[in-house]
C-alpha positions as CSV (number, residue, x, y, z in Angstrom):
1,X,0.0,0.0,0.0
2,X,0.9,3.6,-0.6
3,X,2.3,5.4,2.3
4,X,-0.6,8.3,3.4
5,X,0.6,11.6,3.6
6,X,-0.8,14.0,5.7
7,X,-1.2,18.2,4.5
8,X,1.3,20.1,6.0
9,X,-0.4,23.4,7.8
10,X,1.3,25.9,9.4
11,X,-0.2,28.5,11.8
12,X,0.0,32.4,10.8
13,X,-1.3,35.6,12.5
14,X,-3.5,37.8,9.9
15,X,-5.2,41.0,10.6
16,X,-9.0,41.2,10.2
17,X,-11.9,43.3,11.1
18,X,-14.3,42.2,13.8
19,X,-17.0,42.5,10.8
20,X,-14.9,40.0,8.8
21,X,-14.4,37.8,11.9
22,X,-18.1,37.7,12.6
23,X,-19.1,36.6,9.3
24,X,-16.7,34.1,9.6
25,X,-17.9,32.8,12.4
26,X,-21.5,33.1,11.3
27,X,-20.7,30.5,8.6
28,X,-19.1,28.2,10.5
29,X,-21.9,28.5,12.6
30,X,-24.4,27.2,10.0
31,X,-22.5,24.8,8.8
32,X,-22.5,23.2,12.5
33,X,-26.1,23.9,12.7
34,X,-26.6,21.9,9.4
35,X,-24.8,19.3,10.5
36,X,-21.1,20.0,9.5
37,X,-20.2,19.4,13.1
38,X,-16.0,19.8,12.9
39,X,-16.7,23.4,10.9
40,X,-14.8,26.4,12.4
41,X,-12.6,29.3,11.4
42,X,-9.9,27.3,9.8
43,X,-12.3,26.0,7.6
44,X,-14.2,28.9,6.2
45,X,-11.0,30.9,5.6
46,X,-9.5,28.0,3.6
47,X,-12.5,27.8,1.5
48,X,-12.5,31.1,0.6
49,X,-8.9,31.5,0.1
50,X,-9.8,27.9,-2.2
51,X,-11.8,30.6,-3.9
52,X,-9.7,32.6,-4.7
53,X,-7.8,30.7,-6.2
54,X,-10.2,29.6,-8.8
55,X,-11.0,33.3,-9.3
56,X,-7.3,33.6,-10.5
57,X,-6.5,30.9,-12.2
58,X,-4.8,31.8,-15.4
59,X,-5.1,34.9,-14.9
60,X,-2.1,37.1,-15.4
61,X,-0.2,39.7,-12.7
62,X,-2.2,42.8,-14.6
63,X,-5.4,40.8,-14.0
64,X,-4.8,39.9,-10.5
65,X,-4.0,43.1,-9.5
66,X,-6.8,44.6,-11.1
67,X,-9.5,41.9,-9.7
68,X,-8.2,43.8,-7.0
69,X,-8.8,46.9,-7.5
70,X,-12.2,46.6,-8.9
71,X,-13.7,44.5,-5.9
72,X,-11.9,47.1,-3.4
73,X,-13.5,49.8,-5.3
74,X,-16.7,48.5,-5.6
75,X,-16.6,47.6,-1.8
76,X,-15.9,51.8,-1.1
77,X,-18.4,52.6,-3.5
78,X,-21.1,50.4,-1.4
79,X,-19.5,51.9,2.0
80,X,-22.2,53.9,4.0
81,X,-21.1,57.8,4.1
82,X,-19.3,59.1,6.9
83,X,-21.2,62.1,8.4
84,X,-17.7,63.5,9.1
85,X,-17.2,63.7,5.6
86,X,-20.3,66.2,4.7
């Protein structure tokens, strides 16, 4: 038999707002609820970096960098207006 190999994770320290961190969490917590019972942080942030990835496949340094730009620019443009700024 083939000898099993097992994935090779390392931890890191990122960065995130709480909003981020909450939606996080509120995914994992649905996909407990529905019956995914080992679903937590880890796993939602993998997914979506799994996502990623399939967003820039084959894609090209210009095009990565401007996926970039135009879902960071959307994101501002969909920001609620700071009173300040009036």
């Amino acid at each position: 038999m083939g000898q099993v190999t097992r994935a090779h994770y390392r931890v890191i320290a990122t960065s995130l707002l709480s909003t981020n961190i909450d939606e996080v969490d509120r995914v994992a917590d649905v996909l407990r609820e529905e019956g995914w019972p080992h679903a937590n942080r880890s796993l939602v942030i993998r997914e979506a970096i799994a996502r990623l990835s399939e967003d820039l496949h084959g894609k090209t340094a210009e095009e990565i960098f401007r996926y970039f730009i135009d879902r960071r620019g959307r994101r501002i443009a969909q920001a609620p207006k700071s009173s300040a700024s009036t």
